[in-house]
Backbone of each chain as nested JSON, in Angstrom:
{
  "chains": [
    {"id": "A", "residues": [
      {"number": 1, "name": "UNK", "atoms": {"N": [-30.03, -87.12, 107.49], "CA": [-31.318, -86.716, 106.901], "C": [-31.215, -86.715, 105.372]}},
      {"number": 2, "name": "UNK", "atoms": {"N": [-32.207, -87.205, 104.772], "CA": [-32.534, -87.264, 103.389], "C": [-32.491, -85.95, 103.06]}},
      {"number": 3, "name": "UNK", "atoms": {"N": [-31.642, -85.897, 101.469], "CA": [-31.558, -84.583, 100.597], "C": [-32.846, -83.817, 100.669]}},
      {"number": 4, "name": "UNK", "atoms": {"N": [-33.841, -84.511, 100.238], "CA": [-35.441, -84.773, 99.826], "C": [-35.958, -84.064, 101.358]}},
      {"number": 5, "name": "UNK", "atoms": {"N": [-35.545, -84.381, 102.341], "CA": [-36.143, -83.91, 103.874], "C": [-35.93, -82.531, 103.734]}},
      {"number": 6, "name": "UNK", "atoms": {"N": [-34.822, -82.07, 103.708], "CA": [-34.251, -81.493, 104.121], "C": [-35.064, -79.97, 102.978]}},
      {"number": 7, "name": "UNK", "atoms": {"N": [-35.191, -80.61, 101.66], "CA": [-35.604, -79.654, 100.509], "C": [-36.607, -78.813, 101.136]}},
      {"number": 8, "name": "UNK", "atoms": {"N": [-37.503, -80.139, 101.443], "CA": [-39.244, -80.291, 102.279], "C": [-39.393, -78.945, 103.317]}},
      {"number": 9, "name": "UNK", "atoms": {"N": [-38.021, -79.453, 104.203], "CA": [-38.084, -78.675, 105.628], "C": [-38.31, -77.375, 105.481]}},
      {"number": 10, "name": "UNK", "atoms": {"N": [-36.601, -76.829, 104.505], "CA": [-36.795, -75.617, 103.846], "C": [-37.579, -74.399, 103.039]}},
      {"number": 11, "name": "UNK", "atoms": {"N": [-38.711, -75.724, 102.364], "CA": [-39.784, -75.277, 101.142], "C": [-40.512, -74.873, 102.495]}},
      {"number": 12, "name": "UNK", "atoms": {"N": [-40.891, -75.465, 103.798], "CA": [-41.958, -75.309, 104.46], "C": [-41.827, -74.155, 105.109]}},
      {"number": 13, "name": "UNK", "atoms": {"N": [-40.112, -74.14, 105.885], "CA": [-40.066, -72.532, 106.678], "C": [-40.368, -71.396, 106.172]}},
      {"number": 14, "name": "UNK", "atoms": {"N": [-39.795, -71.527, 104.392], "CA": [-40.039, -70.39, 103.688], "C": [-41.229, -70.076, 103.534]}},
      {"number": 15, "name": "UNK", "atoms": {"N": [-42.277, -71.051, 103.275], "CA": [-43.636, -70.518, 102.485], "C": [-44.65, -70.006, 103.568]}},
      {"number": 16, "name": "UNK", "atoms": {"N": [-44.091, -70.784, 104.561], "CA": [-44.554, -70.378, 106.202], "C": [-44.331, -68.941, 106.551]}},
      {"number": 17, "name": "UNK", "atoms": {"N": [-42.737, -68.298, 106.497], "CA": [-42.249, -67.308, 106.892], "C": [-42.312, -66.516, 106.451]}},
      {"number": 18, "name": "UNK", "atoms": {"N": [-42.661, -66.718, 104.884], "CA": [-42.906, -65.757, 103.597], "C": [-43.989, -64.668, 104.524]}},
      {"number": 19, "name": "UNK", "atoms": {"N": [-44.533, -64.894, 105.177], "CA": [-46.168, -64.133, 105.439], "C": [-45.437, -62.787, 106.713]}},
      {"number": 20, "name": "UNK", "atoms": {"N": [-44.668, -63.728, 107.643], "CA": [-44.296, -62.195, 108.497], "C": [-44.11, -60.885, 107.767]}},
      {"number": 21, "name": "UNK", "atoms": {"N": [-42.915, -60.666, 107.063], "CA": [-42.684, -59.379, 106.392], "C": [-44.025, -58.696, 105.861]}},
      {"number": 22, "name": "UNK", "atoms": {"N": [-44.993, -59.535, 105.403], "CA": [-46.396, -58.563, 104.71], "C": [-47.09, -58.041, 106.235]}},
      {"number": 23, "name": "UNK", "atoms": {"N": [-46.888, -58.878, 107.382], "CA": [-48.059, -58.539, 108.539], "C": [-47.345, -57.985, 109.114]}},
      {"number": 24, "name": "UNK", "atoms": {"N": [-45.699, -57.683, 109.398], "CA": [-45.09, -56.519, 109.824], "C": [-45.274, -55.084, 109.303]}},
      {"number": 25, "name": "UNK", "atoms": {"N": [-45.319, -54.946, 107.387], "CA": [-45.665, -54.15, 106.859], "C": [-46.82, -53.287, 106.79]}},
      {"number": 26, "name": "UNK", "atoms": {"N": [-47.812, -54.451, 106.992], "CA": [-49.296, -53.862, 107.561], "C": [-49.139, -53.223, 108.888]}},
      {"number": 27, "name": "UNK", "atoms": {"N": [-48.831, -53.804, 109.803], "CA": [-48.529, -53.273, 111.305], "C": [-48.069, -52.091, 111.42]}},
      {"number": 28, "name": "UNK", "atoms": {"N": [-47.018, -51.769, 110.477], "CA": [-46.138, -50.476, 111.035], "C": [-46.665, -49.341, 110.049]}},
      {"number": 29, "name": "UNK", "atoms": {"N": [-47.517, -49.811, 108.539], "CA": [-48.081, -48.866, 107.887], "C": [-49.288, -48.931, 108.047]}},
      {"number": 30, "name": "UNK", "atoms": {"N": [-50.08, -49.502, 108.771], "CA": [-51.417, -49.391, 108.973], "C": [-52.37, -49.077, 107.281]}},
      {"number": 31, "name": "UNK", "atoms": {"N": [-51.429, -50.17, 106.253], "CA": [-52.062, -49.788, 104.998], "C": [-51.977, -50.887, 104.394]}},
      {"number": 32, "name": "UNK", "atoms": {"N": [-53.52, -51.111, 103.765], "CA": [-53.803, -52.533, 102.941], "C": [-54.553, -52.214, 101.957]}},
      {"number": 33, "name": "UNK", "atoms": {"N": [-54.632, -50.979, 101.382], "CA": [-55.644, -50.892, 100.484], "C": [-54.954, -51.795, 98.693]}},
      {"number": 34, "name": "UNK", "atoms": {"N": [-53.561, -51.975, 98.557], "CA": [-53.183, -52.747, 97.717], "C": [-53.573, -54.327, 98.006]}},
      {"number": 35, "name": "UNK", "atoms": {"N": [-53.765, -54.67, 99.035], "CA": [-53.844, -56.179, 99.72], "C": [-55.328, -56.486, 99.471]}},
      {"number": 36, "name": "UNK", "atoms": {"N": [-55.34, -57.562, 98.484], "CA": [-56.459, -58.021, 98.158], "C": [-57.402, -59.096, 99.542]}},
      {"number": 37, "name": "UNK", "atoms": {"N": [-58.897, -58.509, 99.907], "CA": [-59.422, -59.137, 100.727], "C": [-59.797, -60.638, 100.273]}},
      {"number": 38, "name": "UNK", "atoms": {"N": [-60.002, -61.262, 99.298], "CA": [-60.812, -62.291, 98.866], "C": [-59.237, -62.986, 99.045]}},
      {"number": 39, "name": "UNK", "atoms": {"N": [-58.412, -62.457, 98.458], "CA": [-56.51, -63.646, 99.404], "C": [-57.034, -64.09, 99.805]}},
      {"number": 40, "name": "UNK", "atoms": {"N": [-56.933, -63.252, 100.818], "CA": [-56.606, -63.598, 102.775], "C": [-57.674, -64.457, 103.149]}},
      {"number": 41, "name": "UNK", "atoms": {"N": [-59.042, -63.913, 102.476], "CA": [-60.333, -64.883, 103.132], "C": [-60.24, -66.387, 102.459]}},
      {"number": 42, "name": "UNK", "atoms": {"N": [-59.909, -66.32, 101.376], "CA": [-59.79, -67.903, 100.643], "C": [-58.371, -68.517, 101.265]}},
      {"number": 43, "name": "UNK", "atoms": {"N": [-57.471, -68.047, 101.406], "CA": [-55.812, -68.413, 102.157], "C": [-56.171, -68.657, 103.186]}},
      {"number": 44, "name": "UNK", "atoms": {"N": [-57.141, -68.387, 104.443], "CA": [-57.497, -68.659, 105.61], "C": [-58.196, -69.953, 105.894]}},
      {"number": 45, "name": "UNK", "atoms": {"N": [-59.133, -69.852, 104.728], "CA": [-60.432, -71.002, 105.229], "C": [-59.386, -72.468, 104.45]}},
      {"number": 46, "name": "UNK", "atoms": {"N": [-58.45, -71.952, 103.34], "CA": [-57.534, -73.304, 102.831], "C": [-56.791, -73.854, 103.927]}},
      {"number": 47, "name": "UNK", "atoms": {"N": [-55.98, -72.797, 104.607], "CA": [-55.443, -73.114, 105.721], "C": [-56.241, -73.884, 106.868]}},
      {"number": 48, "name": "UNK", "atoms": {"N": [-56.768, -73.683, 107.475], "CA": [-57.771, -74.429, 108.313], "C": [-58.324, -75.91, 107.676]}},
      {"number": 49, "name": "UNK", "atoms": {"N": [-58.67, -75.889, 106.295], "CA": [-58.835, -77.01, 105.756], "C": [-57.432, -77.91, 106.222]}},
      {"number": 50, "name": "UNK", "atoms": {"N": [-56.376, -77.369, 105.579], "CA": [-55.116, -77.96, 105.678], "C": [-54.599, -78.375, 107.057]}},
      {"number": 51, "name": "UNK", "atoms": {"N": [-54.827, -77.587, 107.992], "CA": [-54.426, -77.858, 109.208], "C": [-55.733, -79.357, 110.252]}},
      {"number": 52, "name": "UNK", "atoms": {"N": [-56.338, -78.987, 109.546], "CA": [-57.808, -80.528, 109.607], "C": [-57.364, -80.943, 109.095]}},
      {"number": 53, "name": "UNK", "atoms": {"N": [-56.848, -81.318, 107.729], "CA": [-56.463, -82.814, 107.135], "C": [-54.755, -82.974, 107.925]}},
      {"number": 54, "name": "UNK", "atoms": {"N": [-53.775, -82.087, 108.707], "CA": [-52.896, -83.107, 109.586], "C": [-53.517, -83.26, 110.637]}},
      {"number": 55, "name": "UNK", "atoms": {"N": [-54.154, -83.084, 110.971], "CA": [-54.738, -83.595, 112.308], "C": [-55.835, -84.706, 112.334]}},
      {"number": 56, "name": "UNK", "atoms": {"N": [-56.224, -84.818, 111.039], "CA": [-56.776, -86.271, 110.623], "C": [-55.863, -87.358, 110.299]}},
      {"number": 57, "name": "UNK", "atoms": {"N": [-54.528, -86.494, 109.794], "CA": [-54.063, -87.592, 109.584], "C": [-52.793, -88.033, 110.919]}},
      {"number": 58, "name": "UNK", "atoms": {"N": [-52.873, -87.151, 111.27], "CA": [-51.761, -87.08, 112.217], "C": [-50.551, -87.138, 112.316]}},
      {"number": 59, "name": "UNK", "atoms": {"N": [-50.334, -85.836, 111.092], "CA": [-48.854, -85.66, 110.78], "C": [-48.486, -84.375, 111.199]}},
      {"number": 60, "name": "UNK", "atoms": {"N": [-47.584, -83.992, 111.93], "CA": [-47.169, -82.907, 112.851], "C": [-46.305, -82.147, 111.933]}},
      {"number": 61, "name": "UNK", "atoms": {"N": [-45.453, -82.133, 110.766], "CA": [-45.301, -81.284, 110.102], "C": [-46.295, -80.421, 109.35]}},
      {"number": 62, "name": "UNK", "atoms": {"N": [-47.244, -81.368, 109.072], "CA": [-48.299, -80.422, 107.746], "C": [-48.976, -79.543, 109.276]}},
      {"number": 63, "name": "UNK", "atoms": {"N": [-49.494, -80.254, 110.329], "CA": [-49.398, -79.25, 111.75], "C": [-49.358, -77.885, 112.106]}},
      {"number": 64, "name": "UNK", "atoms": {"N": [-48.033, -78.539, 112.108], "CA": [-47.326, -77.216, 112.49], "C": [-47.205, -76.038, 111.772]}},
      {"number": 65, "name": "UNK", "atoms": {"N": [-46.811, -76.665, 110.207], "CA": [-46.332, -75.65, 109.414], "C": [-47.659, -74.444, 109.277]}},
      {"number": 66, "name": "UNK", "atoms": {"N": [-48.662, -75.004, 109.107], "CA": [-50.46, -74.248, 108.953], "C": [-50.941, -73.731, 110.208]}},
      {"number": 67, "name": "UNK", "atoms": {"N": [-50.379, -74.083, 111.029], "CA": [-50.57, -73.734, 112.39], "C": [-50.216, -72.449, 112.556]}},
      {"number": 68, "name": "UNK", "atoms": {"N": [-48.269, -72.142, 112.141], "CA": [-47.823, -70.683, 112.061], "C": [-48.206, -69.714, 110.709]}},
      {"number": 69, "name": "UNK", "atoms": {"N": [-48.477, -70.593, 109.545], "CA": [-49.145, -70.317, 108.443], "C": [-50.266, -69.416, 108.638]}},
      {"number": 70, "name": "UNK", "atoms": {"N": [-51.318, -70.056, 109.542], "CA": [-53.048, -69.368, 109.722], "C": [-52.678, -68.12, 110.626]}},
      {"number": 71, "name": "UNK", "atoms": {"N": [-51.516, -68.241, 111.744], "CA": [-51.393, -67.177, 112.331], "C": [-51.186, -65.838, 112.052]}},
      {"number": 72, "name": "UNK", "atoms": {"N": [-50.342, -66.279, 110.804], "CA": [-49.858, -64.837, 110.237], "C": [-50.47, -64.734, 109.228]}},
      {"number": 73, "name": "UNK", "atoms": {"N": [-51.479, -65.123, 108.508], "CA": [-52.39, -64.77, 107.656], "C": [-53.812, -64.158, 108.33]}},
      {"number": 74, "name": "UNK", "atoms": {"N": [-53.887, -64.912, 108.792], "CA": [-55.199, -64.107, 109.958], "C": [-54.959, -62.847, 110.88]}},
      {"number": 75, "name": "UNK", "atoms": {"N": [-53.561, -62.471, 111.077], "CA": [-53.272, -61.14, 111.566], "C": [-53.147, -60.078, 110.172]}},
      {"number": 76, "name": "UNK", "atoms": {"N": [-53.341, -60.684, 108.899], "CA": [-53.313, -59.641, 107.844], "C": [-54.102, -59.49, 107.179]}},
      {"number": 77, "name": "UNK", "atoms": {"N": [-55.309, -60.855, 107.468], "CA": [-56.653, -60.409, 107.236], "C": [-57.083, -59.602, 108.509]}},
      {"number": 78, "name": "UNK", "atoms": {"N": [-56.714, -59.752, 109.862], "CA": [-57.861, -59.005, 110.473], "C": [-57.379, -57.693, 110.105]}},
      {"number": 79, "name": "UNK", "atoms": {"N": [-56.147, -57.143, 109.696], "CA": [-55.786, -55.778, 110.083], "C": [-56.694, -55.127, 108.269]}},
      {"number": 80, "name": "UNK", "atoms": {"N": [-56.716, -56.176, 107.161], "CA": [-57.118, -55.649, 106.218], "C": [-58.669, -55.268, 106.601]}},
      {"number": 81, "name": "UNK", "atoms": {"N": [-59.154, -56.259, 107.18], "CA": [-60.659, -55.669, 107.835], "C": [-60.817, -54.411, 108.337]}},
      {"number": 82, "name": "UNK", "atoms": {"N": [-59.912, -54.176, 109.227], "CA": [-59.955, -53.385, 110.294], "C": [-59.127, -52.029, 109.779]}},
      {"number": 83, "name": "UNK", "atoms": {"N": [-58.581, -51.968, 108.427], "CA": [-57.86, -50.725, 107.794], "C": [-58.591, -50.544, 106.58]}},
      {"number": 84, "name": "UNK", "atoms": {"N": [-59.721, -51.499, 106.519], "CA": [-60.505, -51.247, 105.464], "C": [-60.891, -49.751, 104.66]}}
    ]},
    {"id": "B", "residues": [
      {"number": 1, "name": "UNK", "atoms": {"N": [-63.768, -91.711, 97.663], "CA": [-62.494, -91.371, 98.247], "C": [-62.648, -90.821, 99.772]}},
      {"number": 2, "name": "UNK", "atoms": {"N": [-61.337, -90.881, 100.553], "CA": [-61.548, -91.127, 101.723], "C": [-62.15, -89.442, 101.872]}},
      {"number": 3, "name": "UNK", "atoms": {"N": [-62.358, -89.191, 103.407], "CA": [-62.75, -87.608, 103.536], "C": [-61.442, -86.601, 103.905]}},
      {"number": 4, "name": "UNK", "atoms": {"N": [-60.381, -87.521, 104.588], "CA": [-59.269, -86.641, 104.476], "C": [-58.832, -86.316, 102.825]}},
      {"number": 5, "name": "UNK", "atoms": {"N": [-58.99, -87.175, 102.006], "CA": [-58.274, -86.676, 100.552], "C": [-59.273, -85.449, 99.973]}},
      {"number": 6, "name": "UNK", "atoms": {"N": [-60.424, -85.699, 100.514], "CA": [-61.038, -84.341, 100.01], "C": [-60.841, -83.063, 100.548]}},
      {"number": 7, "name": "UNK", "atoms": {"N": [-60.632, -83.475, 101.824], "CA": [-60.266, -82.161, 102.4], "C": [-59.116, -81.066, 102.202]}},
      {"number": 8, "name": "UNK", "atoms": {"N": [-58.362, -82.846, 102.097], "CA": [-56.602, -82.06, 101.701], "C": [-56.989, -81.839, 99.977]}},
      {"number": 9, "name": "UNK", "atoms": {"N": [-57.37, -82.424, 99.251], "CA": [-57.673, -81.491, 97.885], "C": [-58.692, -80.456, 97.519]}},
      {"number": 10, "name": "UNK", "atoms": {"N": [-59.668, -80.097, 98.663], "CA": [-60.074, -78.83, 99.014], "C": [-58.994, -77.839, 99.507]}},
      {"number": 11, "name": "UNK", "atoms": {"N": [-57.924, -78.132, 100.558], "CA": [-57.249, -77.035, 100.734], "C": [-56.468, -76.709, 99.97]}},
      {"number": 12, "name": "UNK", "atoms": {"N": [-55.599, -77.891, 99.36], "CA": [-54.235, -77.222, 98.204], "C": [-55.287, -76.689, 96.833]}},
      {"number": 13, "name": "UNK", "atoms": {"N": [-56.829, -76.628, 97.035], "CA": [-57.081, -75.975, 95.746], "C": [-57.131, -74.319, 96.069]}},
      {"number": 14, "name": "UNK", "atoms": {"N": [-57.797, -74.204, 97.29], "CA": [-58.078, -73.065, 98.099], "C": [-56.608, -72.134, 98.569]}},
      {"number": 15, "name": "UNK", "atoms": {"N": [-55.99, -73.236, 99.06], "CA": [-54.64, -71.71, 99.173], "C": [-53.589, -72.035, 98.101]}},
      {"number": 16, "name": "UNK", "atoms": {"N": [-54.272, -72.312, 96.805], "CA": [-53.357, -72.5, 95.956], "C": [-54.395, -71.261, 95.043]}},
      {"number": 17, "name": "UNK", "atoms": {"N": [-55.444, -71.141, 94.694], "CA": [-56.167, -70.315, 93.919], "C": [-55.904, -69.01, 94.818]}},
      {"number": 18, "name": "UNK", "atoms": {"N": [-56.162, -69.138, 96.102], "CA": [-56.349, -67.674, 97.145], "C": [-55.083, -66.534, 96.023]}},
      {"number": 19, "name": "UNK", "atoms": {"N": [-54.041, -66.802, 95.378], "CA": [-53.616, -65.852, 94.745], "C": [-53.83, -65.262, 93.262]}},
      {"number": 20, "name": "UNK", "atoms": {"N": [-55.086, -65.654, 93.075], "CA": [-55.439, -65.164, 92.017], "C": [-56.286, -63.946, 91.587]}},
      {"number": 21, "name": "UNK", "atoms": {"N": [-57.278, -63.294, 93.577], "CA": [-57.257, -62.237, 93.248], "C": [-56.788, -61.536, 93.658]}},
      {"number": 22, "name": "UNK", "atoms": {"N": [-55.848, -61.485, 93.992], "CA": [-53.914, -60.774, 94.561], "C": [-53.379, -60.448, 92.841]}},
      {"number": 23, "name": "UNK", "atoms": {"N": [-53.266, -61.132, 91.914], "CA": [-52.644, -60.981, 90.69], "C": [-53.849, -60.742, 90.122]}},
      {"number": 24, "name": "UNK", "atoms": {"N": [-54.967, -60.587, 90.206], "CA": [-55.935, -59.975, 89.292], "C": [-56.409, -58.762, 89.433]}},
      {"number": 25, "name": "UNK", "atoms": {"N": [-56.306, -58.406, 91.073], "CA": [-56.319, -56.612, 91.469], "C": [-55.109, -55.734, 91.06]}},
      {"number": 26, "name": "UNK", "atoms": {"N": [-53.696, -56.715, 91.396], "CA": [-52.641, -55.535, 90.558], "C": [-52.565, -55.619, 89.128]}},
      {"number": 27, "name": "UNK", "atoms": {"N": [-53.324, -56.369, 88.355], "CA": [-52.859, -56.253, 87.236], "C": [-53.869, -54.973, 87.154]}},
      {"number": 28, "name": "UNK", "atoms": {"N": [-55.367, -55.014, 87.512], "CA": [-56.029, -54.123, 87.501], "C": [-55.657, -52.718, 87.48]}},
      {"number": 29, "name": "UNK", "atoms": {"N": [-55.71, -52.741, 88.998], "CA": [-55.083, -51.66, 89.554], "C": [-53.572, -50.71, 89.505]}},
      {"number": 30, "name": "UNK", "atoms": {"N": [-52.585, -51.616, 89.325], "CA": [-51.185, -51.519, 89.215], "C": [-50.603, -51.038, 90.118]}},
      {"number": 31, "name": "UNK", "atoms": {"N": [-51.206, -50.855, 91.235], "CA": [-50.948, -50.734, 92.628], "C": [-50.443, -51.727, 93.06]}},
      {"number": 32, "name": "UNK", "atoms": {"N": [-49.168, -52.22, 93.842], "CA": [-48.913, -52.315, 94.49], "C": [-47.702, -52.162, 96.203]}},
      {"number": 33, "name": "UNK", "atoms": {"N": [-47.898, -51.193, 96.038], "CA": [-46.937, -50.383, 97.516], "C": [-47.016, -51.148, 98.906]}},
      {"number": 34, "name": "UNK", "atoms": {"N": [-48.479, -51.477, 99.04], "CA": [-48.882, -52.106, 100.349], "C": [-48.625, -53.305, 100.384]}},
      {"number": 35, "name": "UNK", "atoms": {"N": [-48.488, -54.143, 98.906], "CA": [-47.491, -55.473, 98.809], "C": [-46.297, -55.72, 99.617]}},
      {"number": 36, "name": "UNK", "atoms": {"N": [-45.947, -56.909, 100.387], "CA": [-44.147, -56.627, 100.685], "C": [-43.58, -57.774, 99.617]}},
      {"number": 37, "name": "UNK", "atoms": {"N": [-42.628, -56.862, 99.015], "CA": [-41.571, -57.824, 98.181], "C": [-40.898, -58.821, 98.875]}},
      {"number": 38, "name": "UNK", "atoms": {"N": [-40.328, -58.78, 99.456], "CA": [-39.896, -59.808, 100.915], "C": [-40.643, -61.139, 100.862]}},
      {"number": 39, "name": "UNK", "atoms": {"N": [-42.06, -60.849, 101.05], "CA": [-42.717, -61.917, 101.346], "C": [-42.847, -62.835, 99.703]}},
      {"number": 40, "name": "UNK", "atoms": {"N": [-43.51, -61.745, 98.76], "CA": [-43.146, -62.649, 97.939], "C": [-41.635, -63.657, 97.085]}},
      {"number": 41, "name": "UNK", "atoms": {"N": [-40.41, -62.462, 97.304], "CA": [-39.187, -63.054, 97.263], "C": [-39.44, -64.233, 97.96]}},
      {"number": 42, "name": "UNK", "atoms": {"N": [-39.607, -64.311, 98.988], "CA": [-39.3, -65.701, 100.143], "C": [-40.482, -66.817, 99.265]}},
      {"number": 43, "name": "UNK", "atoms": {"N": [-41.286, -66.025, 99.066], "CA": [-42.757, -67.113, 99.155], "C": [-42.303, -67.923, 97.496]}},
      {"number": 44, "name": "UNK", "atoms": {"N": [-41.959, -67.257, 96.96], "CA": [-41.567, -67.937, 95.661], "C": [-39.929, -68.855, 95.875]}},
      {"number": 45, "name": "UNK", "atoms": {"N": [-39.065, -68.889, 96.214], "CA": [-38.101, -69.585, 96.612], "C": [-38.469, -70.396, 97.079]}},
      {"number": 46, "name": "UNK", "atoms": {"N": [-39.686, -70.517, 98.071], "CA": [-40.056, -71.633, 98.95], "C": [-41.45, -72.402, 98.099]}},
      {"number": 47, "name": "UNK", "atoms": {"N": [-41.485, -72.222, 97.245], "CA": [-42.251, -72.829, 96.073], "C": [-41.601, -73.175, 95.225]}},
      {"number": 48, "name": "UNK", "atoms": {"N": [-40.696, -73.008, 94.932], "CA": [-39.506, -73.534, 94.2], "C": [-39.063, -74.706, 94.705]}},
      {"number": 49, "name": "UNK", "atoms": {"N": [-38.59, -74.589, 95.895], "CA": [-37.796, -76.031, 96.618], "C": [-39.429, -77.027, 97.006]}},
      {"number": 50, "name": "UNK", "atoms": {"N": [-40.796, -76.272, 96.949], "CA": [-41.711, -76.898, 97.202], "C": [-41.821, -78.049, 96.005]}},
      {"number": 51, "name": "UNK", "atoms": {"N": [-41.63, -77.386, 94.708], "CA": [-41.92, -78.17, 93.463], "C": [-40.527, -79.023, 93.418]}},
      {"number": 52, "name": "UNK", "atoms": {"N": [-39.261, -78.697, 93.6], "CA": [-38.353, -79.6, 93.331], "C": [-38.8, -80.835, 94.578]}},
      {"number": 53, "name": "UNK", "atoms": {"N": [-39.374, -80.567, 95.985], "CA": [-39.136, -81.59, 96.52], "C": [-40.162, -82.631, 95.97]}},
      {"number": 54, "name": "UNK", "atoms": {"N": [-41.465, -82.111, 95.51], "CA": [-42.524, -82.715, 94.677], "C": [-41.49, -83.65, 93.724]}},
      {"number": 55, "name": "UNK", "atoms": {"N": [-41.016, -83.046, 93.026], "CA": [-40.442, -83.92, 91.722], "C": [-39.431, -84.488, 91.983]}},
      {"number": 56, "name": "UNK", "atoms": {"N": [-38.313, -84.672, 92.869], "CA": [-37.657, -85.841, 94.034], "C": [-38.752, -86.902, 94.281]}},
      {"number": 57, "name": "UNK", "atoms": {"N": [-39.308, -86.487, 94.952], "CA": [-40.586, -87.55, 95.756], "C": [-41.664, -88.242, 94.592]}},
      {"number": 58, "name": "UNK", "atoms": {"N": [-41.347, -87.677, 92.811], "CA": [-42.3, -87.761, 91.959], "C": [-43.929, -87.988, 92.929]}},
      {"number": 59, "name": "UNK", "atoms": {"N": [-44.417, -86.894, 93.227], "CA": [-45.856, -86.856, 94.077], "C": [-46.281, -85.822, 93.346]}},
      {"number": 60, "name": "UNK", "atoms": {"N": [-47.557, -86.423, 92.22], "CA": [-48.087, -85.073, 91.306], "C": [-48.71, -84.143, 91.977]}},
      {"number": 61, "name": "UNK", "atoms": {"N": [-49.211, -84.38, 93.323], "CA": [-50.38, -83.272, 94.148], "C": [-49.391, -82.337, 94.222]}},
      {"number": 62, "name": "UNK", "atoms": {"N": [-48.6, -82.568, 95.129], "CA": [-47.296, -81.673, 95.215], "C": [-46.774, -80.645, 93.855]}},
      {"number": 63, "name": "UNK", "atoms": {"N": [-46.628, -80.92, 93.094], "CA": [-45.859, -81.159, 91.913], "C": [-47.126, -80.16, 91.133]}},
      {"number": 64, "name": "UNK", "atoms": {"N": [-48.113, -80.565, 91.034], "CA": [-49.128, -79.371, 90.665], "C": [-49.754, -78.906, 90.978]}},
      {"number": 65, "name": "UNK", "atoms": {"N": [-49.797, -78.815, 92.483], "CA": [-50.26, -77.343, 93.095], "C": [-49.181, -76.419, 93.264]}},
      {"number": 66, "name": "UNK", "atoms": {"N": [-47.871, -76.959, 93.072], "CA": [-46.888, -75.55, 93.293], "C": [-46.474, -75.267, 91.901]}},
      {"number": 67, "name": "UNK", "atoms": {"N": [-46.656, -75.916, 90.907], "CA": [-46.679, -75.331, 89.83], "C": [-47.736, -73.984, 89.456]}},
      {"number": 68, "name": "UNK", "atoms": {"N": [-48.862, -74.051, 89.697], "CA": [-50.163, -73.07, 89.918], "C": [-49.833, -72.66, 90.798]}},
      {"number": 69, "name": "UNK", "atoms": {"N": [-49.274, -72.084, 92.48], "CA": [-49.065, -71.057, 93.009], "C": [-47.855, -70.5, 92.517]}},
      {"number": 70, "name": "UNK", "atoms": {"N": [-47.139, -70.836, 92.193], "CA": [-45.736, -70.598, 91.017], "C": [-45.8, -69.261, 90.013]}},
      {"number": 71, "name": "UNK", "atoms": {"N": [-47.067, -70.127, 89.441], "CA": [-47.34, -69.31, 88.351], "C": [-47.947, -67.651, 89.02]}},
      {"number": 72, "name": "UNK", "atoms": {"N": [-48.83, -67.815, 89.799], "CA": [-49.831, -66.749, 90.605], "C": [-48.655, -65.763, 91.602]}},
      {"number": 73, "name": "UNK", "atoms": {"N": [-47.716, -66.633, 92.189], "CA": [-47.072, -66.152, 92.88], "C": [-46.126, -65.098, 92.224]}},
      {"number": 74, "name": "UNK", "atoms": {"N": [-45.328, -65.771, 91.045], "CA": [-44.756, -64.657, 90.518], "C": [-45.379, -64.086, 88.994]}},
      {"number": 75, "name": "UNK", "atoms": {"N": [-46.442, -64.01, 89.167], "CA": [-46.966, -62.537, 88.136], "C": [-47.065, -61.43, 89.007]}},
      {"number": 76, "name": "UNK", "atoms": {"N": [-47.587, -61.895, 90.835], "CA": [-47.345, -61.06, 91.76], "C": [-46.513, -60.12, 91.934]}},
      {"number": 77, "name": "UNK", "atoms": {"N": [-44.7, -60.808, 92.398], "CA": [-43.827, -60.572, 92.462], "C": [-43.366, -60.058, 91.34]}},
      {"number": 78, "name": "UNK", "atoms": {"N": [-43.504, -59.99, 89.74], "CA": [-43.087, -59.563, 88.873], "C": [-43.977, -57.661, 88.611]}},
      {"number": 79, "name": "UNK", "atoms": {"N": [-44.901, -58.126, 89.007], "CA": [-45.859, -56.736, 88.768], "C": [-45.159, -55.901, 90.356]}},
      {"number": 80, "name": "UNK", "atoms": {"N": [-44.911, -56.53, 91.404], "CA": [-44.585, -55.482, 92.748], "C": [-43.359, -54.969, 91.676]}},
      {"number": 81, "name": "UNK", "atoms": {"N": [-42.469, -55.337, 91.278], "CA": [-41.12, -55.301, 91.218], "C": [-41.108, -54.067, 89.586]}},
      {"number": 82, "name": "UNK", "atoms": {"N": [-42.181, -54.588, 88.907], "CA": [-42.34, -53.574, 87.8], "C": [-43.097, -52.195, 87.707]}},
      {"number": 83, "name": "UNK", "atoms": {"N": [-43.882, -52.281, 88.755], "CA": [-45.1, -50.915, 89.175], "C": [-44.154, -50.489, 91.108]}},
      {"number": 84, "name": "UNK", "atoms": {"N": [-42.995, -50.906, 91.189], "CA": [-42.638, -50.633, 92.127], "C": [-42.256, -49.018, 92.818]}}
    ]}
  ]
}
């Protein structure tokens, strides 16, 4: 595998994975009043954009990665809704 | 231009801006507790190897949208870490 792949792979798990620790934090403190709502709502609807353009194009990394991306952003918008 | 390039430059504008009112409420506020450092530690490392793989691949989309979440990402991480 290319140096360059491999950078890619890494940049993607992280920026992907980056999001658990904040929606665990919300979960177990049931507190978002620092957590800005307009993020999460603009980070959501980008995501979904993003996850439509791999599926237009039909590339299974950009996929996937927005796929686990929207999941865990949308569990920290709903809880910011919902701890409003 | 085609409709996937708009889409995909609708989203890297959208979850590339989504952190700007994340760094414009703590600068405000100076709150941030309900932040997790974690996520941004990770989320900035993985924007890091995002922009080096950009500039391997010389691909400016790449290359300047993680420069601008870069920037957003760690005034974030610098304000959790200073109002901590």
């Amino acid at each position: 595998m290319m140096i360059e792949t491999i950078i890619g792979l890494l940049a993607a798990i992280l920026t992907t994975s980056a999001f658990i620790p904040q929606a665990a934090k919300v979960i177990k403190t049931k507190q978002t009043k620092d957590i800005s709502l307009f993020m999460y709502v603009i980070f959501v609807v980008g995501l979904i954009l993003w996850l439509t353009y791999g599926i237009l194009l039909i590339n299974l990394p950009i996929i996937i990665a927005n796929i686990f991306s929207l999941i865990f952003a949308s569990i920290i918008l709903y809880l910011k809704i919902k701890y409003k």
